[in-house]
Backbone as XML, in Angstrom:
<?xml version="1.0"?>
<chain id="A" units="angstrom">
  <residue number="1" name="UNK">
    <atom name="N" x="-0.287" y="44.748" z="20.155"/>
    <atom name="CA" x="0.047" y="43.690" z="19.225"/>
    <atom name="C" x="0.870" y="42.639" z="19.936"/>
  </residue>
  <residue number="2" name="UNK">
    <atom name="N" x="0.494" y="41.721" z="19.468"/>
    <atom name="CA" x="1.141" y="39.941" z="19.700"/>
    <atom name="C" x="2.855" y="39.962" z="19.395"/>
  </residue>
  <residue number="3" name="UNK">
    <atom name="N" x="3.345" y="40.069" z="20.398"/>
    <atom name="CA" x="5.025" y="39.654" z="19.780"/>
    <atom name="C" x="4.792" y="38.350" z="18.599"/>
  </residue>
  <residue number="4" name="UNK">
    <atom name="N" x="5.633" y="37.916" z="17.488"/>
    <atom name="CA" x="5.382" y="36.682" z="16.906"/>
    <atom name="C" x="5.896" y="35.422" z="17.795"/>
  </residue>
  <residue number="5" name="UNK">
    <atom name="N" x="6.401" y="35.509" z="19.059"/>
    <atom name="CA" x="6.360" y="33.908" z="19.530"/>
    <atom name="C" x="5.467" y="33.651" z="20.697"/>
  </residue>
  <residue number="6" name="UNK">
    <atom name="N" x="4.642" y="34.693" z="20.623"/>
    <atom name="CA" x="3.553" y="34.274" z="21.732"/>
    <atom name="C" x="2.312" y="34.032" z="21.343"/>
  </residue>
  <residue number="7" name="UNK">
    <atom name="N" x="2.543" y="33.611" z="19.840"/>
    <atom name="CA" x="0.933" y="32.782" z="19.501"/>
    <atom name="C" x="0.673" y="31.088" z="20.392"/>
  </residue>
  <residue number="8" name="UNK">
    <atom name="N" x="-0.239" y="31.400" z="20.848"/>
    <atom name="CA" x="-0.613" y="29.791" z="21.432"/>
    <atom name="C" x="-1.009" y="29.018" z="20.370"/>
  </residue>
  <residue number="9" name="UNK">
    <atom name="N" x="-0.143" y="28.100" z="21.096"/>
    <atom name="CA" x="-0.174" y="26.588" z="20.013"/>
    <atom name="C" x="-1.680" y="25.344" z="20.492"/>
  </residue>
  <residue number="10" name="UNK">
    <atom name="N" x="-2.279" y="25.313" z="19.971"/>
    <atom name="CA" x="-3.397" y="23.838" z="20.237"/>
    <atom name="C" x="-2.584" y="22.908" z="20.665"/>
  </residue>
  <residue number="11" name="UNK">
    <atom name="N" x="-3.137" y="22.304" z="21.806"/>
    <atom name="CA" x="-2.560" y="21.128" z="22.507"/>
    <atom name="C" x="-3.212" y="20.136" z="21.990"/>
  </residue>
  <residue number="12" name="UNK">
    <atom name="N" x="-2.349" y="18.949" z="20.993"/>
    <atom name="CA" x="-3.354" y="17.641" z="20.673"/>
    <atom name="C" x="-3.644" y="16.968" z="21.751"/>
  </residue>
  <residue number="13" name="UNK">
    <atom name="N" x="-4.602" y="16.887" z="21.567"/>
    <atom name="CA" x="-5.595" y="15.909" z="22.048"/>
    <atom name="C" x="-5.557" y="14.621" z="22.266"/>
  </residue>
  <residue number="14" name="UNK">
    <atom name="N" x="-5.490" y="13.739" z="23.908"/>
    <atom name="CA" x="-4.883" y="12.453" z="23.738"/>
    <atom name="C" x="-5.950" y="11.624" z="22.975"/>
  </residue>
  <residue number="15" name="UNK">
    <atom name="N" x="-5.611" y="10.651" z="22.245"/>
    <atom name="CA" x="-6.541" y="10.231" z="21.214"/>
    <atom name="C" x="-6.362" y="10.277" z="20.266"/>
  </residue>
  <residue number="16" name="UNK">
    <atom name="N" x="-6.033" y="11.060" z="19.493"/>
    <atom name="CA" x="-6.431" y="12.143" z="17.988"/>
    <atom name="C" x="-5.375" y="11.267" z="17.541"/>
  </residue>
  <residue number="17" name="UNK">
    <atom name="N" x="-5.806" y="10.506" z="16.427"/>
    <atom name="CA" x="-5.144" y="9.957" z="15.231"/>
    <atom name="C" x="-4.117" y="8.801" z="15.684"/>
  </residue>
  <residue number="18" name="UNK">
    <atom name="N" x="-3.301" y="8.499" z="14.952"/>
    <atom name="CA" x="-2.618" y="6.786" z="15.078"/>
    <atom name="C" x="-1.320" y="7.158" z="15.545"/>
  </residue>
  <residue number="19" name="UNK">
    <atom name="N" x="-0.631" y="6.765" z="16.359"/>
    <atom name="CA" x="1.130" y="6.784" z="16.943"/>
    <atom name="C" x="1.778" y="6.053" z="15.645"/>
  </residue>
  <residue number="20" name="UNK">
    <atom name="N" x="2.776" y="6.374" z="15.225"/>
    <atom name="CA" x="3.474" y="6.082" z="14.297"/>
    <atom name="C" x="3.519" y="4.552" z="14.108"/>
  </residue>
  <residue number="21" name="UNK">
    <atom name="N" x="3.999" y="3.916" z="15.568"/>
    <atom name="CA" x="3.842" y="2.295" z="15.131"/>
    <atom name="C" x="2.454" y="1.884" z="14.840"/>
  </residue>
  <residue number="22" name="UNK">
    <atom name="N" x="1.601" y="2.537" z="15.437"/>
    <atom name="CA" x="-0.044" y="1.664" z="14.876"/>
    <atom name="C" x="0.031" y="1.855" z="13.464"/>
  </residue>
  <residue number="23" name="UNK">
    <atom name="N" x="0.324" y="3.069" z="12.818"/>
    <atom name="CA" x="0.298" y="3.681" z="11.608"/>
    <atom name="C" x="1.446" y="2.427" z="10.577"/>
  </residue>
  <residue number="24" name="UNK">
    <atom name="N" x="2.925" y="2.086" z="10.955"/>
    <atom name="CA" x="3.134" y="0.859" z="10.458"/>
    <atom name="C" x="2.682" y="-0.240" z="10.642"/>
  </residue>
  <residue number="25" name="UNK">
    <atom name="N" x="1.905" y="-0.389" z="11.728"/>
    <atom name="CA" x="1.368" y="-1.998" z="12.217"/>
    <atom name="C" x="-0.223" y="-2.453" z="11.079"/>
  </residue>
  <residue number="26" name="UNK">
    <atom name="N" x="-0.314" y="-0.956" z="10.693"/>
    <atom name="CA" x="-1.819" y="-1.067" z="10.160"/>
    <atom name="C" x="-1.486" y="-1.091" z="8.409"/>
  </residue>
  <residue number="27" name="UNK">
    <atom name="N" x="-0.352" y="-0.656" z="8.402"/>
    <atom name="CA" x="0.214" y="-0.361" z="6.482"/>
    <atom name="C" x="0.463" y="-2.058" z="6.039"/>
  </residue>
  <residue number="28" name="UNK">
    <atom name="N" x="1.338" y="-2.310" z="7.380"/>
    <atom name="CA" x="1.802" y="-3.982" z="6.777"/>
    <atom name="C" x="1.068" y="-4.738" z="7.044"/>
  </residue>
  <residue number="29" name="UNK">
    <atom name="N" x="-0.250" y="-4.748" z="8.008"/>
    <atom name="CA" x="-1.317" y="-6.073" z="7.784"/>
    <atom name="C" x="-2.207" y="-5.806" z="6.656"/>
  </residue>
  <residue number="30" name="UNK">
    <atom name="N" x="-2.263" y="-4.312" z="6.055"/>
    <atom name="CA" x="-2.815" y="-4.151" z="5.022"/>
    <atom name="C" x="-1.837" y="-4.469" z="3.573"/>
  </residue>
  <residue number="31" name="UNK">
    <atom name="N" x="-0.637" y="-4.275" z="3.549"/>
    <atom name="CA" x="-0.295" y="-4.995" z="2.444"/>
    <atom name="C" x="-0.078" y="-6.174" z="2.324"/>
  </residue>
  <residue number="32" name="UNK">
    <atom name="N" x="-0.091" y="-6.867" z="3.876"/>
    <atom name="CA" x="-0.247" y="-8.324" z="3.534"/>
    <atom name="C" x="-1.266" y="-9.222" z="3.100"/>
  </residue>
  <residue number="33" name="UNK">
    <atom name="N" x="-2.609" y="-8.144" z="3.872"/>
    <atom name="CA" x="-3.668" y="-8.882" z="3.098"/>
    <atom name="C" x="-4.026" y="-8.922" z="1.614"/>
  </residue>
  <residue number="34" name="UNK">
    <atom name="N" x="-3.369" y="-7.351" z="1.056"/>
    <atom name="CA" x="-3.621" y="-7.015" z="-0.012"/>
    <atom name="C" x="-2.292" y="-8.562" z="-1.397"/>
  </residue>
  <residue number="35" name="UNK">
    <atom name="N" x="-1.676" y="-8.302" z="-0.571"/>
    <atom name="CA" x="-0.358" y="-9.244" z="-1.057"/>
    <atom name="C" x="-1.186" y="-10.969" z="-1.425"/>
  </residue>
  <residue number="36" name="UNK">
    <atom name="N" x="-1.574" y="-11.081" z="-0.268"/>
    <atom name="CA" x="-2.736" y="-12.708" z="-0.243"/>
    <atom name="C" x="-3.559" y="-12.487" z="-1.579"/>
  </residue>
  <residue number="37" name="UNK">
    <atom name="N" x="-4.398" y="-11.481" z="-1.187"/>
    <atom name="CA" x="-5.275" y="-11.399" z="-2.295"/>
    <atom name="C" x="-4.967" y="-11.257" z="-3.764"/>
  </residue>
  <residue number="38" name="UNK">
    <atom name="N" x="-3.731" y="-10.759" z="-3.686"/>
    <atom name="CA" x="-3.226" y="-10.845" z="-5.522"/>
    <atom name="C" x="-2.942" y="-12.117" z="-5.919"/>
  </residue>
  <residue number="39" name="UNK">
    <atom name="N" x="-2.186" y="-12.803" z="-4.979"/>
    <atom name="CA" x="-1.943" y="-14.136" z="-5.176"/>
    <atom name="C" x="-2.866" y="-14.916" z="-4.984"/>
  </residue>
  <residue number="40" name="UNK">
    <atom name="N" x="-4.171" y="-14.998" z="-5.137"/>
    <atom name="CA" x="-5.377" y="-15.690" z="-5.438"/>
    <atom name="C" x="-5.661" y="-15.340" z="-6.310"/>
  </residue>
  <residue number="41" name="UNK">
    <atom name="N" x="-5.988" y="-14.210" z="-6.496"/>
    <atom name="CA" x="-6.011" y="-13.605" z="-8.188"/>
    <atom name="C" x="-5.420" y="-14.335" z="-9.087"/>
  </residue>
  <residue number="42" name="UNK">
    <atom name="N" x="-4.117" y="-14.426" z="-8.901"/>
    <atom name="CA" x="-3.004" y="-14.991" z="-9.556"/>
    <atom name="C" x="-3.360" y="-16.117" z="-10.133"/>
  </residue>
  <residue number="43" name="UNK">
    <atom name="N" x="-3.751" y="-16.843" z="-8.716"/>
    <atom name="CA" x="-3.946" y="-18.018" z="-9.577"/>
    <atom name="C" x="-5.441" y="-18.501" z="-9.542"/>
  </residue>
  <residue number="44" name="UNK">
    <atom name="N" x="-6.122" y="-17.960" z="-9.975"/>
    <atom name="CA" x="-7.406" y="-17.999" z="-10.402"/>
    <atom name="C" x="-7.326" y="-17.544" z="-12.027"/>
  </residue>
  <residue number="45" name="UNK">
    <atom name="N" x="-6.532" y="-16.205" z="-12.213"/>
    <atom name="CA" x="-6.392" y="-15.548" z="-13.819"/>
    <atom name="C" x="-5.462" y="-16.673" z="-14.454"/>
  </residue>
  <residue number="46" name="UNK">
    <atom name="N" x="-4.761" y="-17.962" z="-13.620"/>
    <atom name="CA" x="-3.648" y="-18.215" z="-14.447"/>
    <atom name="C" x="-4.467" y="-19.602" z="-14.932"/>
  </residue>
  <residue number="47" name="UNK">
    <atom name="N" x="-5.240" y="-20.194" z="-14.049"/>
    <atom name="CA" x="-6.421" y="-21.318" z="-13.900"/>
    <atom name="C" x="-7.094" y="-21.434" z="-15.296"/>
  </residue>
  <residue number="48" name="UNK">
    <atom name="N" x="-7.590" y="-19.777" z="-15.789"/>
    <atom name="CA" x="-8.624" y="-19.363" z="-16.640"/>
    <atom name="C" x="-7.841" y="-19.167" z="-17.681"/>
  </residue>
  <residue number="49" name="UNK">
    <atom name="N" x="-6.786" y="-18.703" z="-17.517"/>
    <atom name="CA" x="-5.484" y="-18.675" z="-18.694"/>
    <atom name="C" x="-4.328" y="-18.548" z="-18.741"/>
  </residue>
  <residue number="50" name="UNK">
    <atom name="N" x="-3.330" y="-19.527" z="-19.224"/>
    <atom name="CA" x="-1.721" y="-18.951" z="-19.082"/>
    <atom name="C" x="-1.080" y="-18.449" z="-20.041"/>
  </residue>
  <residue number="51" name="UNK">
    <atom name="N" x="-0.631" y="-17.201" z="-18.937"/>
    <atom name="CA" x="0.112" y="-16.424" z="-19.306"/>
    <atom name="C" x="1.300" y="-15.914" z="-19.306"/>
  </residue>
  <residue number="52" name="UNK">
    <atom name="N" x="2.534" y="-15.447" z="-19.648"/>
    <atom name="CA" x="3.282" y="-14.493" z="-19.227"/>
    <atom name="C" x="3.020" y="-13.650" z="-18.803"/>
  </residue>
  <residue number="53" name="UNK">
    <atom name="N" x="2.246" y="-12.668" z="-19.543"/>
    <atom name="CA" x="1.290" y="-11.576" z="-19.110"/>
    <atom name="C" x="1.197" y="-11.491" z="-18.022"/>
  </residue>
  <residue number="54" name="UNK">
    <atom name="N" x="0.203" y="-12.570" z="-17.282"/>
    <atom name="CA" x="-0.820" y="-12.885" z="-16.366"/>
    <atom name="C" x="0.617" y="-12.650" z="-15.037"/>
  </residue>
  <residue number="55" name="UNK">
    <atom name="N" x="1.576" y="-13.680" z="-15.116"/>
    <atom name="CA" x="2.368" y="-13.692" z="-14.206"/>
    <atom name="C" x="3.201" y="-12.470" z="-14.164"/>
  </residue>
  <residue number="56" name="UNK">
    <atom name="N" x="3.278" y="-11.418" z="-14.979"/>
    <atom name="CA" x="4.126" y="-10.682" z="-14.994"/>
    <atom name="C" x="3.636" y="-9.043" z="-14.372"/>
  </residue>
  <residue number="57" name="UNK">
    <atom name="N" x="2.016" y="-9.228" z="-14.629"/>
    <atom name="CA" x="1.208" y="-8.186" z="-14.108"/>
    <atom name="C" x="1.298" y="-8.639" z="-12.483"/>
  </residue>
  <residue number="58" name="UNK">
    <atom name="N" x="0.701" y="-9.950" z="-12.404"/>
    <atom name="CA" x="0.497" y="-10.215" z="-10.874"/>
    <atom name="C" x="1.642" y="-10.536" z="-10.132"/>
  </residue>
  <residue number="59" name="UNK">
    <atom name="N" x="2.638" y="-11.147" z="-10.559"/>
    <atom name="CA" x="4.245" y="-11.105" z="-9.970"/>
    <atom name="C" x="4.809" y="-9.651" z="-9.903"/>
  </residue>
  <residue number="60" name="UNK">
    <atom name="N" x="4.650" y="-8.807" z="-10.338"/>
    <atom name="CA" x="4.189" y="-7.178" z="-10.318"/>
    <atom name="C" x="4.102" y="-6.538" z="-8.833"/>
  </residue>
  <residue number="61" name="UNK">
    <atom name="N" x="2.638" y="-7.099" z="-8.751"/>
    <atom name="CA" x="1.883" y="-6.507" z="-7.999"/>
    <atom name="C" x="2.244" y="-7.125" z="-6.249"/>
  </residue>
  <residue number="62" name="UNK">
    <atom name="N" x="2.591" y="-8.407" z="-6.374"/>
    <atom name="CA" x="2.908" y="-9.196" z="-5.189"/>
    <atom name="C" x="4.490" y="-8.741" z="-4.778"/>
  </residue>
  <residue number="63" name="UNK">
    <atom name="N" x="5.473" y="-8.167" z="-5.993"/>
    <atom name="CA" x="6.810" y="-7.557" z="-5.106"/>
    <atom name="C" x="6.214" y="-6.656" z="-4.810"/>
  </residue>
  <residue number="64" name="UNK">
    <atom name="N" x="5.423" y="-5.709" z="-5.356"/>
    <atom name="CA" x="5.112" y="-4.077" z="-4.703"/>
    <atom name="C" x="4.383" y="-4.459" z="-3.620"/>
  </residue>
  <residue number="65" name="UNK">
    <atom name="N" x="3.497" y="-5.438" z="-3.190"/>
    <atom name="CA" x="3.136" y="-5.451" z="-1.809"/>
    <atom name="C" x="4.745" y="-5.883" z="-1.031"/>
  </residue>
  <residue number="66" name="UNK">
    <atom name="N" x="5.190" y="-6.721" z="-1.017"/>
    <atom name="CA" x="6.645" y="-7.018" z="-0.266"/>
    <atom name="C" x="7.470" y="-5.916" z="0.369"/>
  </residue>
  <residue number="67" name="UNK">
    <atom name="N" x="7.576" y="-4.717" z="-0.979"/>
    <atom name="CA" x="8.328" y="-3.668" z="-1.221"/>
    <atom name="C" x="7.839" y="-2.661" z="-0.156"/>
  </residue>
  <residue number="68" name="UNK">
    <atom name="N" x="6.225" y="-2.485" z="-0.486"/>
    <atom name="CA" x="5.293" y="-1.875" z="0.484"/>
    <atom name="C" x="5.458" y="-2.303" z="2.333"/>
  </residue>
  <residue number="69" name="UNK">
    <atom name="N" x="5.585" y="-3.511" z="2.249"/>
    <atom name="CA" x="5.831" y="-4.130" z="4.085"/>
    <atom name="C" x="7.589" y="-3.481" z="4.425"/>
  </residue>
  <residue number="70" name="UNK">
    <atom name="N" x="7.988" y="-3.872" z="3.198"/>
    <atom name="CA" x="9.222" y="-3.243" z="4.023"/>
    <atom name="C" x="9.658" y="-1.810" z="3.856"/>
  </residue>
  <residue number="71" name="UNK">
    <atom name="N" x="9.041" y="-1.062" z="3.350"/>
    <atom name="CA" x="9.054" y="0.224" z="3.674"/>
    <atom name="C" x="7.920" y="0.942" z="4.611"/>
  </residue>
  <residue number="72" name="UNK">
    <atom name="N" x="6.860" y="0.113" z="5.080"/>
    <atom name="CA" x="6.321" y="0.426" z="6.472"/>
    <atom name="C" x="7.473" y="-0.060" z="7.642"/>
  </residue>
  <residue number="73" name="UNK">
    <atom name="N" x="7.984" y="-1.180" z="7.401"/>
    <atom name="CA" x="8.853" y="-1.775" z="8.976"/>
    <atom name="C" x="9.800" y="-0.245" z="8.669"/>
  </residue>
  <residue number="74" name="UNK">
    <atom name="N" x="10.421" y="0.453" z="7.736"/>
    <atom name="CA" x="11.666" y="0.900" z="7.784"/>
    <atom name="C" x="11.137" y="2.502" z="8.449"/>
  </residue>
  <residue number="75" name="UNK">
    <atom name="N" x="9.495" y="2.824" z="8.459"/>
    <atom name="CA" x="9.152" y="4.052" z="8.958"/>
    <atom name="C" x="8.335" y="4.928" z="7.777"/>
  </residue>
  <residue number="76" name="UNK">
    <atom name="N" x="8.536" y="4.480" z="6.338"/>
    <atom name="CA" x="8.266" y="5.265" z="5.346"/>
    <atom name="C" x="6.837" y="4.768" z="5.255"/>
  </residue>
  <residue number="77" name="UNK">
    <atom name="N" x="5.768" y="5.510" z="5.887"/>
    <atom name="CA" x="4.733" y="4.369" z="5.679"/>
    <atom name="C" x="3.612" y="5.423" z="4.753"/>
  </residue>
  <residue number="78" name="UNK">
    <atom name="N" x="3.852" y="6.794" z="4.691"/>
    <atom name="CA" x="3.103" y="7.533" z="3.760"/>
    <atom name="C" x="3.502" y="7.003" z="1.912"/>
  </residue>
  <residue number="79" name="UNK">
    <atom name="N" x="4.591" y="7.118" z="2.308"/>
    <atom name="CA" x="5.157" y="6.517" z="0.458"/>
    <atom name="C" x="4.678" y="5.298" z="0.081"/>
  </residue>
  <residue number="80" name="UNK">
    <atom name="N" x="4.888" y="3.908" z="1.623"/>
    <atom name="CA" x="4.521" y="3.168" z="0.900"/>
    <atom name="C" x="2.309" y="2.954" z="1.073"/>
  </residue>
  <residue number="81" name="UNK">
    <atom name="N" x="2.383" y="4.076" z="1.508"/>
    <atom name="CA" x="1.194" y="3.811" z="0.901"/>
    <atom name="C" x="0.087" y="4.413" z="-0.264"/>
  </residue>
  <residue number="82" name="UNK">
    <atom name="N" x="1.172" y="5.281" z="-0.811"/>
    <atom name="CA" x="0.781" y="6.271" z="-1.730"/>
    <atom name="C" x="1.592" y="5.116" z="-3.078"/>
  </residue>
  <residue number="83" name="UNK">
    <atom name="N" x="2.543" y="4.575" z="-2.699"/>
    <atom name="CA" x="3.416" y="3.278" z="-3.798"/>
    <atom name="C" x="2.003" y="1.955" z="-3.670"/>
  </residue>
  <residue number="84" name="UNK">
    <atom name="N" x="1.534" y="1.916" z="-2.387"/>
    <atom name="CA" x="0.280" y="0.694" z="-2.481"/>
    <atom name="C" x="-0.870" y="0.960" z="-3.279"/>
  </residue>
  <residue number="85" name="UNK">
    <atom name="N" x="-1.434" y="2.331" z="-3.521"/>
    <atom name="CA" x="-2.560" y="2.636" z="-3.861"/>
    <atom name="C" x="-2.398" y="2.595" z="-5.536"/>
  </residue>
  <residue number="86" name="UNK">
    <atom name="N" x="-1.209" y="3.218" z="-5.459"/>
    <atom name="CA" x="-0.878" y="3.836" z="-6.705"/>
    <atom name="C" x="-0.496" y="2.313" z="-8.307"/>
  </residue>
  <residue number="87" name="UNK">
    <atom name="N" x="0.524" y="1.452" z="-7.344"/>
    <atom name="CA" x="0.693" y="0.267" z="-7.700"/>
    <atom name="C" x="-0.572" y="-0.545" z="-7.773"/>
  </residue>
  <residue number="88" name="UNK">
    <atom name="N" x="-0.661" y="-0.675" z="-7.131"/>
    <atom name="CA" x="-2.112" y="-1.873" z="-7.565"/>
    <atom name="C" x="-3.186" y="-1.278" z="-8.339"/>
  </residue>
  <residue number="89" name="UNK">
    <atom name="N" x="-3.511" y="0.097" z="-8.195"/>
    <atom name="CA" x="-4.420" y="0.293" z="-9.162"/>
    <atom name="C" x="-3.877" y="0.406" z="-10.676"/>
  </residue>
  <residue number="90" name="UNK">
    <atom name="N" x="-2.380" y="0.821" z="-11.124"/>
    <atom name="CA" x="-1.625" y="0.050" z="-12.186"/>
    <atom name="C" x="-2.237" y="-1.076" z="-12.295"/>
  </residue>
  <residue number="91" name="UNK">
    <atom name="N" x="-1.709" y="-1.638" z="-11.858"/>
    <atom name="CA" x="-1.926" y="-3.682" z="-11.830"/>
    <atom name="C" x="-3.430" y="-4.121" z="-12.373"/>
  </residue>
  <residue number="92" name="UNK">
    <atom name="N" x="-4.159" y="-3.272" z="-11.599"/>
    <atom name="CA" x="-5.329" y="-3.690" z="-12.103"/>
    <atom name="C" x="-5.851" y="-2.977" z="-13.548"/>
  </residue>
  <residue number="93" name="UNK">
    <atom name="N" x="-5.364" y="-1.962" z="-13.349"/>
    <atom name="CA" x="-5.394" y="-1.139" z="-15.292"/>
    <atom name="C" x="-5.006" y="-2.139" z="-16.092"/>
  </residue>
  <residue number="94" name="UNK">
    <atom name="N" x="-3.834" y="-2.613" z="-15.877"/>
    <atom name="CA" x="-3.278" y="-3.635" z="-16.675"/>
    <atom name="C" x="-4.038" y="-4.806" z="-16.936"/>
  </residue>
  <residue number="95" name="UNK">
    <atom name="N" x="-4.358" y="-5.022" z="-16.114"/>
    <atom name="CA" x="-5.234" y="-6.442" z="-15.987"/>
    <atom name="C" x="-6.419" y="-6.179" z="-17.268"/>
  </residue>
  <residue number="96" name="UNK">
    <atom name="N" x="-6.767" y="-5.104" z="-17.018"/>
    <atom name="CA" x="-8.683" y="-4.753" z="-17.394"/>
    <atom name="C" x="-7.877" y="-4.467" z="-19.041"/>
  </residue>
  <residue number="97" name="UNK">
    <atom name="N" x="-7.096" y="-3.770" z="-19.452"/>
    <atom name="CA" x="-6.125" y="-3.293" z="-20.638"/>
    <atom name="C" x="-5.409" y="-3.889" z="-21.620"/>
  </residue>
  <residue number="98" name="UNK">
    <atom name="N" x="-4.812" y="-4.906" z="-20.966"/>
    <atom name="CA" x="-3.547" y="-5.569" z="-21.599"/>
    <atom name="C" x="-4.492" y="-6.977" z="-21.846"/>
  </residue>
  <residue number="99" name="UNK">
    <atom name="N" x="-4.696" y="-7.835" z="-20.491"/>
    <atom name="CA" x="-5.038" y="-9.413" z="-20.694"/>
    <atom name="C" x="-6.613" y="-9.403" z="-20.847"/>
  </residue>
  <residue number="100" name="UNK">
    <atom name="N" x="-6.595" y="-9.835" z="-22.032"/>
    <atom name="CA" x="-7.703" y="-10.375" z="-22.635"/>
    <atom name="C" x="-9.155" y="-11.081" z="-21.821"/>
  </residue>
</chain>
């Protein structure tokens, strides 16, 4: 029998998956694009109708992208992207739910 500290460990593999900064470098060009794109939304839904509503769903959605960039720069980049997915698909419930 195997003492328990002489199980061999798998050596990763150079390659295999993202280094932590690609992993923030890739969260915040994605919430920035995502950030752009609400704010066209914005004002395309506000074009077609004004609202409080309208600004309050999509002014919403444009701090949680903000919120999202700066909790990738700070390292937290699983939360904020489980807060990106999670938030905007809110936003858009709301949208399809609430505004007419």
């Amino acid at each position: 029998m195997d003492a328990p500290g002489n199980e061999e460990q798998p050596e990763p593999e150079s390659g295999e998956g993202l280094t932590p900064r690609q992993a923030r470098k890739i969260r915040i060009v994605l919430a920035s694009v995502l950030m752009a794109a609400m704010a066209v939304v914005l004002v395309v839904r506000l074009a077609s109708r004004t609202s409080v509503l309208v600004v309050g769903v999509y002014g919403a959605a444009l701090v949680l992208c903000g919120v999202v960039i700066e909790l990738s720069r700070n390292g937290r980049t699983r939360l904020g992207t489980w807060l990106l997915g999670m938030g905007l698909a809110a936003a858009l419930a709301a949208d399809w739910l609430l505004l007419p």
